[in-house]
C-alpha positions as CSV (number, residue, x, y, z in Angstrom):
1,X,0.0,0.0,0.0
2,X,1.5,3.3,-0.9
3,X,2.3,5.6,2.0
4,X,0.5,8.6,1.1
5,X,-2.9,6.3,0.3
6,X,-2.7,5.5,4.1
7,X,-1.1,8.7,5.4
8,X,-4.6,10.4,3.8
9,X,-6.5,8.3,5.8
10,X,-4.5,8.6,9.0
11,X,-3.7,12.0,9.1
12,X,-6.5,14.7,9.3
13,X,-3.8,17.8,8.0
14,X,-2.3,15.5,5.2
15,X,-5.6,15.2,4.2
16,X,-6.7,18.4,4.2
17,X,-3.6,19.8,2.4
18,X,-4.0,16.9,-0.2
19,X,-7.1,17.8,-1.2
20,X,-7.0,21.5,-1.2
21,X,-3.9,21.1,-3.7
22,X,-6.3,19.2,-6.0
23,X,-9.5,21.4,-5.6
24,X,-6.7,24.6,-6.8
25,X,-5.4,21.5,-9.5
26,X,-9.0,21.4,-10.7
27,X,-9.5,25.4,-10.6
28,X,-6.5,26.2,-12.5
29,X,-7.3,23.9,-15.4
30,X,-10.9,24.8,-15.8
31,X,-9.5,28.4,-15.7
32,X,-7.4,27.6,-18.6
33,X,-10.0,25.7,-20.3
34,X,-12.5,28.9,-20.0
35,X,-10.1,31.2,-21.3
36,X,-8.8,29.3,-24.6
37,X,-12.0,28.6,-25.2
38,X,-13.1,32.4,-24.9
39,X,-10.2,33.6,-26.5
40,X,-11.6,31.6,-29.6
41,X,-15.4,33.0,-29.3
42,X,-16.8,29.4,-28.4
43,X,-19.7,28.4,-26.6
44,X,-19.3,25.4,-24.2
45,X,-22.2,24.5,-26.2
46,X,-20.0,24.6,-28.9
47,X,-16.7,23.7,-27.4
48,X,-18.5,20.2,-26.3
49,X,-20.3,19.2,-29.5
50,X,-16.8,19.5,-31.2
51,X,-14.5,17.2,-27.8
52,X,-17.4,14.9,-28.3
53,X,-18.1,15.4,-24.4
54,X,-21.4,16.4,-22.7
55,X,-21.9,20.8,-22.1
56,X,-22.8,19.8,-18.6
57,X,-19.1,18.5,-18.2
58,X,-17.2,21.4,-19.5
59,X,-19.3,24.1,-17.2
60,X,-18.2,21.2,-14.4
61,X,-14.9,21.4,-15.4
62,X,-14.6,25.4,-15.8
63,X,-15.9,25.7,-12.5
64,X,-13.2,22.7,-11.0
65,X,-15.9,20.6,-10.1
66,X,-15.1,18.1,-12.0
67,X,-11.3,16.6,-13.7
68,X,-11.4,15.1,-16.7
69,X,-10.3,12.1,-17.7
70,X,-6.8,11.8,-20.1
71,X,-9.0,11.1,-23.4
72,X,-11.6,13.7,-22.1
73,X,-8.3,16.0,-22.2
74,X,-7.2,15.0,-25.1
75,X,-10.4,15.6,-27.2
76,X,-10.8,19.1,-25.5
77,X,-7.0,20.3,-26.2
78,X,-7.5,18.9,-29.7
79,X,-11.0,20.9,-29.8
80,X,-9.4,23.9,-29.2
81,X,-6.5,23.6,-31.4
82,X,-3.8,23.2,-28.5
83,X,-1.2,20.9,-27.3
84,X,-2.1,18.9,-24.2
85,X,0.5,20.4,-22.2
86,X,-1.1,24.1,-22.9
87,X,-4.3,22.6,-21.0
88,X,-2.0,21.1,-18.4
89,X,0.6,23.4,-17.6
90,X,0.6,27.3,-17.6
């Protein structure tokens, strides 16, 4: 079992701080999401019908509710015309 699987569940702070680093994970993509997809003048409407993914999911994902899976990635960096790693790092 890896150590940080049980530290999460053993230790309340670890916890915490783990999952507040991936709720600002989560923000800082759908940020970047919502701006090259403004930046371009699309619609999530729009932005989804062309990923393949549901509109629901990208407002979930703009607002870092929600993180994608890889091919869910994929399909939205290739929908905007961007490299994977634009979506991923800043």
């Amino acid at each position: 079992m890896p150590w940080d699987f049980a530290r999460h569940f053993a230790d309340g702070l670890y916890r915490a701080s783990a999952e507040a680093a991936a709720a600002r994970g989560r923000l800082i993509l759908g940020e970047r999401v919502r701006t090259l997809r403004s930046e371009r003048g699309e619609s999530q409407r729009g932005l989804a019908a062309r990923a393949g993914v549901d509109r629901v999911s990208i407002a979930r994902i703009e607002a870092g509710h929600q993180l994608p899976r890889y091919r869910t990635m994929v399909a939205l960096a290739e929908a905007l015309g961007v490299p994977l790693d634009r979506l991923l790092v800043g």
